[in-house]
N, CA, C and O atoms as a GROMACS GRO file, in nm:
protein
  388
    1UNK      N    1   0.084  -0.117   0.000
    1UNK     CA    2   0.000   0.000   0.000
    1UNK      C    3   0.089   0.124   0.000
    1UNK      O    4   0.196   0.138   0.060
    2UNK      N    5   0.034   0.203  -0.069
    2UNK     CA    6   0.120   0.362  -0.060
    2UNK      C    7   0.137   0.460   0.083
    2UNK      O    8   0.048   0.487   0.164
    3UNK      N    9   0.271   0.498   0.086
    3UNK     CA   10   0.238   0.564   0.201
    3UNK      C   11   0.151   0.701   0.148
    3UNK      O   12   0.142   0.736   0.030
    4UNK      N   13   0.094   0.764   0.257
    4UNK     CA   14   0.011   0.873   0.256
    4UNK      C   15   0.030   0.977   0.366
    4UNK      O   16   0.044   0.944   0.484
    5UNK      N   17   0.030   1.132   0.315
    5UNK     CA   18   0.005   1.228   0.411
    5UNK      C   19  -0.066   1.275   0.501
    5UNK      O   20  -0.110   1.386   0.474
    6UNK      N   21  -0.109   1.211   0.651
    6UNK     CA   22  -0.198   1.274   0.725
    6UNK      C   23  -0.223   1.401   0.822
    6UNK      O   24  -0.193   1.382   0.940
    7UNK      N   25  -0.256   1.483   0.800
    7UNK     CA   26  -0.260   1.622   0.901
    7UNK      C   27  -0.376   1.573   1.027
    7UNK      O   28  -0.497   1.562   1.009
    8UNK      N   29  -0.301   1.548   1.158
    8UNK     CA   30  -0.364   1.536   1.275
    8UNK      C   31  -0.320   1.629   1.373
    8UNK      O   32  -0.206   1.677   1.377
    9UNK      N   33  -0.433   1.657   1.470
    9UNK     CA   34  -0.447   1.725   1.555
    9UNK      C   35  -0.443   1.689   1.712
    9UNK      O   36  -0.552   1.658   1.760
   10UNK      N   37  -0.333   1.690   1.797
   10UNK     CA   38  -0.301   1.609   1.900
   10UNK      C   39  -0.322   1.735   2.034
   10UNK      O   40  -0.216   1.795   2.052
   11UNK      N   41  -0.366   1.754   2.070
   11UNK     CA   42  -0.363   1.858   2.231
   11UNK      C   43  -0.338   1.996   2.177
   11UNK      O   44  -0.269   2.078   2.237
   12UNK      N   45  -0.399   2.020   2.052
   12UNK     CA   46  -0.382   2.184   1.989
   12UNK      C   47  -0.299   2.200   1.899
   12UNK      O   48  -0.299   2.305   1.836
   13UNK      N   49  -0.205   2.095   1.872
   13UNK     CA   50  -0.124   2.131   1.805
   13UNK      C   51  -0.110   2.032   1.625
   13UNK      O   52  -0.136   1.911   1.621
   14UNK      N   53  -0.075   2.094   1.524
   14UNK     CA   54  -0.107   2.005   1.440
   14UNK      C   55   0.006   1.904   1.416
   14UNK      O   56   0.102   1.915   1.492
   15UNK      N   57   0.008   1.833   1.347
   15UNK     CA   58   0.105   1.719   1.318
   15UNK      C   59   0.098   1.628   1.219
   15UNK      O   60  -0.005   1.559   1.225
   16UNK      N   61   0.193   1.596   1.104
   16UNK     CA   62   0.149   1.549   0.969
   16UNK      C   63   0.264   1.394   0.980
   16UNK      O   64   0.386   1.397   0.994
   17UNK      N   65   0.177   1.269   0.969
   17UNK     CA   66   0.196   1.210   0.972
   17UNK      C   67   0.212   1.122   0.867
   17UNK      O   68   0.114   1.154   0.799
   18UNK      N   69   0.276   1.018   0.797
   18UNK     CA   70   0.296   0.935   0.714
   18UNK      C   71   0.293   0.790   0.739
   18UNK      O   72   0.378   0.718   0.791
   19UNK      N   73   0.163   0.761   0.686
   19UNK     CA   74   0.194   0.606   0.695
   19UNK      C   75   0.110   0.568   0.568
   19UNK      O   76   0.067   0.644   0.482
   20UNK      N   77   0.096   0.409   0.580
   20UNK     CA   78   0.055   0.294   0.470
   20UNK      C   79  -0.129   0.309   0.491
   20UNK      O   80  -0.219   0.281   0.412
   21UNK      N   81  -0.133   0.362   0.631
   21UNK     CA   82  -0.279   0.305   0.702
   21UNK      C   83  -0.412   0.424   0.606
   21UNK      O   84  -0.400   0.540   0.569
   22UNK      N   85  -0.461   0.383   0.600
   22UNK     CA   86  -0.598   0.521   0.577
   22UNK      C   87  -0.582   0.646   0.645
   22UNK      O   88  -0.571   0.682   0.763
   23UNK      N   89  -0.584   0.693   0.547
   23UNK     CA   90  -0.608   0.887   0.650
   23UNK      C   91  -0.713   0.843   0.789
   23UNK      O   92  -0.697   0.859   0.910
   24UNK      N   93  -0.828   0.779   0.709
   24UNK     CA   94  -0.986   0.772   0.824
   24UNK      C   95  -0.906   0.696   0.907
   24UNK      O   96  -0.948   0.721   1.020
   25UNK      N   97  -0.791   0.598   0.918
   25UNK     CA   98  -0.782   0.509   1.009
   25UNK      C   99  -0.707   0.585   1.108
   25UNK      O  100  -0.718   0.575   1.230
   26UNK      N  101  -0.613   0.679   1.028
   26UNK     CA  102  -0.496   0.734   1.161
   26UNK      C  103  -0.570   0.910   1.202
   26UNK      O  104  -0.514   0.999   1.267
   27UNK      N  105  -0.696   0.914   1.145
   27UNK     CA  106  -0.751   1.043   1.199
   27UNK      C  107  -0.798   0.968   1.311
   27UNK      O  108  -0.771   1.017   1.421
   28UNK      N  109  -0.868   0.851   1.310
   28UNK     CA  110  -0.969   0.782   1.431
   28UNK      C  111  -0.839   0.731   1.496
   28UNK      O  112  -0.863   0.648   1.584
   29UNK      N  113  -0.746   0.750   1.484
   29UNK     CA  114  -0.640   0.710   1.620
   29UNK      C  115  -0.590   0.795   1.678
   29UNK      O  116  -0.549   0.790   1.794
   30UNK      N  117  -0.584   0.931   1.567
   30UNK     CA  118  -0.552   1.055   1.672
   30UNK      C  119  -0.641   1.070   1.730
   30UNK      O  120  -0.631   1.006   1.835
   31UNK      N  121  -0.779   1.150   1.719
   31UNK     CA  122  -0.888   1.138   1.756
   31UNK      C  123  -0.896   1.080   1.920
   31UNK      O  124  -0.916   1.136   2.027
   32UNK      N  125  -0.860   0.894   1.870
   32UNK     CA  126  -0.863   0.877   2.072
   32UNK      C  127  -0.747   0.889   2.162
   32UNK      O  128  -0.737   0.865   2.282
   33UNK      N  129  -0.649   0.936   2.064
   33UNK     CA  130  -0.522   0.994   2.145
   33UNK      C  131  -0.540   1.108   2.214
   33UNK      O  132  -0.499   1.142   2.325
   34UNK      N  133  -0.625   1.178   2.111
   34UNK     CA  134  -0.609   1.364   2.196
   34UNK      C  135  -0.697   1.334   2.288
   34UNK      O  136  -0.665   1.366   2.403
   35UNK      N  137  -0.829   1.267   2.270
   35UNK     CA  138  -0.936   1.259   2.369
   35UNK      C  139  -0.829   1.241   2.499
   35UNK      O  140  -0.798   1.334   2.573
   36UNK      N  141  -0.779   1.104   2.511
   36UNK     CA  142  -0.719   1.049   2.614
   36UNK      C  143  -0.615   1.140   2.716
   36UNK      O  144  -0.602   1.146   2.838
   37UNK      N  145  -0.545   1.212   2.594
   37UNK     CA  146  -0.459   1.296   2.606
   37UNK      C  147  -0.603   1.438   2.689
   37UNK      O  148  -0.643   1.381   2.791
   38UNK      N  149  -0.644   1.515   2.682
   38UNK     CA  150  -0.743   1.579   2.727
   38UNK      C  151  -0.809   1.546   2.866
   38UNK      O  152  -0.812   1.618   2.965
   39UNK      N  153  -0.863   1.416   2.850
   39UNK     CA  154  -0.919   1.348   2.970
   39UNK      C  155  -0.811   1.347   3.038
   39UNK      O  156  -0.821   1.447   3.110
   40UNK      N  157  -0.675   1.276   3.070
   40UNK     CA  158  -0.546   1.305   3.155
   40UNK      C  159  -0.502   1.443   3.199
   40UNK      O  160  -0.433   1.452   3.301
   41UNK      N  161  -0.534   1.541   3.138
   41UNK     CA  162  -0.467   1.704   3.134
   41UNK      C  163  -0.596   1.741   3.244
   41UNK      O  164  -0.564   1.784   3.355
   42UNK      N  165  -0.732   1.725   3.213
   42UNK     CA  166  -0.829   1.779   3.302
   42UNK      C  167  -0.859   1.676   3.455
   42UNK      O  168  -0.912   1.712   3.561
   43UNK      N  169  -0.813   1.562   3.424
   43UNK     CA  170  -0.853   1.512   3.559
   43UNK      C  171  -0.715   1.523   3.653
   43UNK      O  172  -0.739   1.517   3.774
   44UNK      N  173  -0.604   1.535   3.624
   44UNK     CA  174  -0.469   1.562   3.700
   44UNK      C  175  -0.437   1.668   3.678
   44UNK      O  176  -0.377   1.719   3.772
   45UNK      N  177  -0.449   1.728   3.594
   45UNK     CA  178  -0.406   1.893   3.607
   45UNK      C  179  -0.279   1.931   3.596
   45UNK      O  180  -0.223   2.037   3.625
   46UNK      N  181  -0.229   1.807   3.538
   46UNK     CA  182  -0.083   1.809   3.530
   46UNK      C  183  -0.018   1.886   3.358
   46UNK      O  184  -0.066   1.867   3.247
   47UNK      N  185   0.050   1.933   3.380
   47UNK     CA  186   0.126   2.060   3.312
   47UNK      C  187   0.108   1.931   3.132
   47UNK      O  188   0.086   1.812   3.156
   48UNK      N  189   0.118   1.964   3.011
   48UNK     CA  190   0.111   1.872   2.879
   48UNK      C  191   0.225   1.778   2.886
   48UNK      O  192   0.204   1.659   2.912
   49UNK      N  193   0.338   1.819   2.866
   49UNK     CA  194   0.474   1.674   2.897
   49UNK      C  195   0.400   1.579   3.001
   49UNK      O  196   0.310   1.515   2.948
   50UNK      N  197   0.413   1.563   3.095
   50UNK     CA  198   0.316   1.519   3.198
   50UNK      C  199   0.223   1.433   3.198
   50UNK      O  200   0.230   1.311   3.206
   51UNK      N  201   0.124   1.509   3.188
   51UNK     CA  202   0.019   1.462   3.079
   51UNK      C  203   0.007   1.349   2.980
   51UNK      O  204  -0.074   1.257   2.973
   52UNK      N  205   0.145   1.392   2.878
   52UNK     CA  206   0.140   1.321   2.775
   52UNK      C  207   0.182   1.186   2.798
   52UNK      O  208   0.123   1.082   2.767
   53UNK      N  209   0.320   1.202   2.869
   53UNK     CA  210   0.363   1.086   2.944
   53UNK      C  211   0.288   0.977   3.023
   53UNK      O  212   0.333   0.863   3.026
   54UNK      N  213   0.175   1.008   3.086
   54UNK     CA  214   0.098   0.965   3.192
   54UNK      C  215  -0.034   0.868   3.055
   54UNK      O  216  -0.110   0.773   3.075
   55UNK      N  217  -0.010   0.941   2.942
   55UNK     CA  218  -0.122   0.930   2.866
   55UNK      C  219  -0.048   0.800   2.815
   55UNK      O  220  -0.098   0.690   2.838
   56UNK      N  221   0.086   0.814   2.738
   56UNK     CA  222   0.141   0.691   2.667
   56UNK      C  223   0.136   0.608   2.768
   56UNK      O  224   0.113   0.504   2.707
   57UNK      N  225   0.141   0.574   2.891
   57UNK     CA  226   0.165   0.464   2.991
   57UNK      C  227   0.025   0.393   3.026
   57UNK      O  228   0.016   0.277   3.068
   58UNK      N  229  -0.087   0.483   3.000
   58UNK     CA  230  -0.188   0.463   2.973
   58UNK      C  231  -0.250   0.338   2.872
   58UNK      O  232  -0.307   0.233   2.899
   59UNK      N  233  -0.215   0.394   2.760
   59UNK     CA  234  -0.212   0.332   2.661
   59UNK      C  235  -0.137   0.211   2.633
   59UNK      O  236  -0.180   0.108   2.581
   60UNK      N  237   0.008   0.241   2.683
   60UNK     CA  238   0.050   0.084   2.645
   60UNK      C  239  -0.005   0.020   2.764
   60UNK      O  240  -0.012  -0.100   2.742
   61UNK      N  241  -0.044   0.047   2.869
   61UNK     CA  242  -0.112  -0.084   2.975
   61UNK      C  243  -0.239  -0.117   2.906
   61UNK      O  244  -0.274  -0.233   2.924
   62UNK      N  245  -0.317  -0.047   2.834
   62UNK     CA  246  -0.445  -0.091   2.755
   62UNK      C  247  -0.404  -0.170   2.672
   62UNK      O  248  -0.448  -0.284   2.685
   63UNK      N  249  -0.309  -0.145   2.556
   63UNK     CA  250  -0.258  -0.248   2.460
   63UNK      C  251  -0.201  -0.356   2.549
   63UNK      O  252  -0.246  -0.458   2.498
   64UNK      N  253  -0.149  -0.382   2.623
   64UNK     CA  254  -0.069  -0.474   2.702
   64UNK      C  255  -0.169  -0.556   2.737
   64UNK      O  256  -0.180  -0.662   2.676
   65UNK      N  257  -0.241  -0.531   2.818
   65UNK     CA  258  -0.388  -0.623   2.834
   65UNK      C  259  -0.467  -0.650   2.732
   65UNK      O  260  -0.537  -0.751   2.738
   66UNK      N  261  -0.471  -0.589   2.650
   66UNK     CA  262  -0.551  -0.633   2.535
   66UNK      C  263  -0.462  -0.732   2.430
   66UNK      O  264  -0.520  -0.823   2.370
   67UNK      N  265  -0.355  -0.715   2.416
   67UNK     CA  266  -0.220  -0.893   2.390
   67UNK      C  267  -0.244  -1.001   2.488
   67UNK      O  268  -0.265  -1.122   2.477
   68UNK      N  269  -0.234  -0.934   2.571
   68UNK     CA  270  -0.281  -1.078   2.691
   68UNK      C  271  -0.437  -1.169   2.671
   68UNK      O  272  -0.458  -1.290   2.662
   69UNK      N  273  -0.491  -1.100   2.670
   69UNK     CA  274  -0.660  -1.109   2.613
   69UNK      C  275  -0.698  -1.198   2.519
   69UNK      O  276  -0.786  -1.283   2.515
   70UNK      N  277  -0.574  -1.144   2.407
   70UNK     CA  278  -0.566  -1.208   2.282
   70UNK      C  279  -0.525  -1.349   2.250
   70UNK      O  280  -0.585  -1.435   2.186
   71UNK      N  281  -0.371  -1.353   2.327
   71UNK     CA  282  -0.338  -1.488   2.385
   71UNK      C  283  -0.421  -1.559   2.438
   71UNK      O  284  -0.451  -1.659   2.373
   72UNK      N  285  -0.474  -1.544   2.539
   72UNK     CA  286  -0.515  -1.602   2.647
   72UNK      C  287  -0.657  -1.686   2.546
   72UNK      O  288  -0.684  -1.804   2.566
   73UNK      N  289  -0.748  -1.584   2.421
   73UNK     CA  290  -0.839  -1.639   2.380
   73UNK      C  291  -0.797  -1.669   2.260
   73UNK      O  292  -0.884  -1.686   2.174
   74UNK      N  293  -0.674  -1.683   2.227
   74UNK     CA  294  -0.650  -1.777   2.137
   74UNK      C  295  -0.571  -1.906   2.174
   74UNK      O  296  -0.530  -1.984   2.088
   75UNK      N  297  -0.554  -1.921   2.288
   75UNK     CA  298  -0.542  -2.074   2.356
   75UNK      C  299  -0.631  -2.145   2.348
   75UNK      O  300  -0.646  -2.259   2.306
   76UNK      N  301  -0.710  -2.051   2.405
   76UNK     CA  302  -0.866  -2.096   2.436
   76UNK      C  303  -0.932  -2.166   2.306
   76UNK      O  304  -0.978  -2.280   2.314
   77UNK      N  305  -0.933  -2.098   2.199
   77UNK     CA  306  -0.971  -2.156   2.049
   77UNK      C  307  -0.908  -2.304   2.038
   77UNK      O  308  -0.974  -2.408   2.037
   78UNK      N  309  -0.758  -2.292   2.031
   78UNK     CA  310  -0.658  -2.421   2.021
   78UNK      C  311  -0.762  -2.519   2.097
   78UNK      O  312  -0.839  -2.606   2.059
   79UNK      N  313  -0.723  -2.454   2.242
   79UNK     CA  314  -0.780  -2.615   2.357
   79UNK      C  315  -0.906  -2.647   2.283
   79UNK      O  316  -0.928  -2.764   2.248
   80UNK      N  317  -0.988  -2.553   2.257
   80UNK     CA  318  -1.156  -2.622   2.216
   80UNK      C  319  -1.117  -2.692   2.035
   80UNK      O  320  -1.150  -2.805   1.999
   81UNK      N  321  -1.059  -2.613   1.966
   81UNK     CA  322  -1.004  -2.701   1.843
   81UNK      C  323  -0.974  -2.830   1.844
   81UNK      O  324  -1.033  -2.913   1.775
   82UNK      N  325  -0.879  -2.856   1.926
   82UNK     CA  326  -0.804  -2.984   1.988
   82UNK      C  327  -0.915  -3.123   2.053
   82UNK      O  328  -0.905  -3.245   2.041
   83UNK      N  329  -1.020  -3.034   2.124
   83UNK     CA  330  -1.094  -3.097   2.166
   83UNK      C  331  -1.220  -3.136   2.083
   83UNK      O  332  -1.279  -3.240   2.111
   84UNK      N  333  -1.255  -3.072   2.003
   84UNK     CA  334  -1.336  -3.108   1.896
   84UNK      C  335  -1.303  -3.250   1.817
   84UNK      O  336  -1.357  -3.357   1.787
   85UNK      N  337  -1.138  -3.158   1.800
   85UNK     CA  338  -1.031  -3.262   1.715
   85UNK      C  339  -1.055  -3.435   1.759
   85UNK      O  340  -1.050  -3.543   1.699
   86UNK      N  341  -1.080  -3.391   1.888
   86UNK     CA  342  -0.978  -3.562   1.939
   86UNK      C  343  -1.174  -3.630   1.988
   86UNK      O  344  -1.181  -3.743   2.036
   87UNK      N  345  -1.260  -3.578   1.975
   87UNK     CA  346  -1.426  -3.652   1.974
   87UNK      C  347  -1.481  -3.660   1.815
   87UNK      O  348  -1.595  -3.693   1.783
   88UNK      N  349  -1.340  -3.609   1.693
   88UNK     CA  350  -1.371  -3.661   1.595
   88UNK      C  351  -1.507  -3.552   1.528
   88UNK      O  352  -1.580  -3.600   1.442
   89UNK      N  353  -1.528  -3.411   1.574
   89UNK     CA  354  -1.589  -3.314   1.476
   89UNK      C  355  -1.488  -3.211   1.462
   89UNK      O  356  -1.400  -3.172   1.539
   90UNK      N  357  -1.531  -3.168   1.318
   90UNK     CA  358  -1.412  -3.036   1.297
   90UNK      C  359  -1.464  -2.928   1.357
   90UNK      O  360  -1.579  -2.925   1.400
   91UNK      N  361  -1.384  -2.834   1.363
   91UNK     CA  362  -1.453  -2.723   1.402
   91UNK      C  363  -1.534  -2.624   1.262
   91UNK      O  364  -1.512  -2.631   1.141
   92UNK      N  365  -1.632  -2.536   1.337
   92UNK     CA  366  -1.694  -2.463   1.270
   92UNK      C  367  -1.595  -2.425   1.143
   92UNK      O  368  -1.483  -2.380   1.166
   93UNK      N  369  -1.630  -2.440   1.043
   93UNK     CA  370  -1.606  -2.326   0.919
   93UNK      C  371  -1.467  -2.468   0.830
   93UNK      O  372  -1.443  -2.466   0.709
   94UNK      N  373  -1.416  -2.548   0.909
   94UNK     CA  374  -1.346  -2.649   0.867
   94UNK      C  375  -1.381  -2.737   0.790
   94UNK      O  376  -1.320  -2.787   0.696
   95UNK      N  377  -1.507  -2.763   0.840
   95UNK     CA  378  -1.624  -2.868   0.744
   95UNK      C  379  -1.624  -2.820   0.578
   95UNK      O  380  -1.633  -2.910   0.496
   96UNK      N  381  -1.614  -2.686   0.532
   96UNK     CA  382  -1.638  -2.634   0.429
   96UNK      C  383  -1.536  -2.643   0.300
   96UNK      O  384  -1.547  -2.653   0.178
   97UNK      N  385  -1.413  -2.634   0.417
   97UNK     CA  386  -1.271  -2.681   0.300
   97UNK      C  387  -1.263  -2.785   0.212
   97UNK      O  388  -1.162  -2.800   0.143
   0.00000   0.00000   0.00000
């Protein structure tokens, strides 16, 4: 995919970004960055560096749990796969191949 020019708007300030992703995709990621970024600045009151910092740590503990999540329910798939496997039905959508 081509990279592309995006103009986003992060805590007032603008910022032009480049990537492969959709403009719509990396506007809707700034979008819940500044929110997040905003919601952190008004409930601590803490100065923007601050803020921002408090905001990324934020965020990667959301992504961090949400990998774990992911793992955890894609074991979960395996074990029930496995177990389908071994009483001799395939799983959903396998039958079709």
């Amino acid at each position: 995919m081509e990279k592309q020019k995006t103009t986003v708007t992060l805590a007032g300030r603008a910022y032009t970004l480049v990537s492969t992703d959709s403009p719509e995709h990396v506007q809707r990621v700034a979008a819940y960055a500044d929110r997040l970024l905003r919601e952190t600045a008004l409930a601590t009151r803490l100065p923007a560096p601050q803020a921002a910092a408090l905001t990324a740590l934020n965020l990667a503990d959301e992504l961090l749990k949400a990998q774990d999540e992911n793992q955890r329910l894609r074991r979960r798939a395996r074990t029930l796969e496995e177990a389908l496997a071994a009483a001799g039905q395939a799983p959903a959508g396998e039958a079709d191949r």
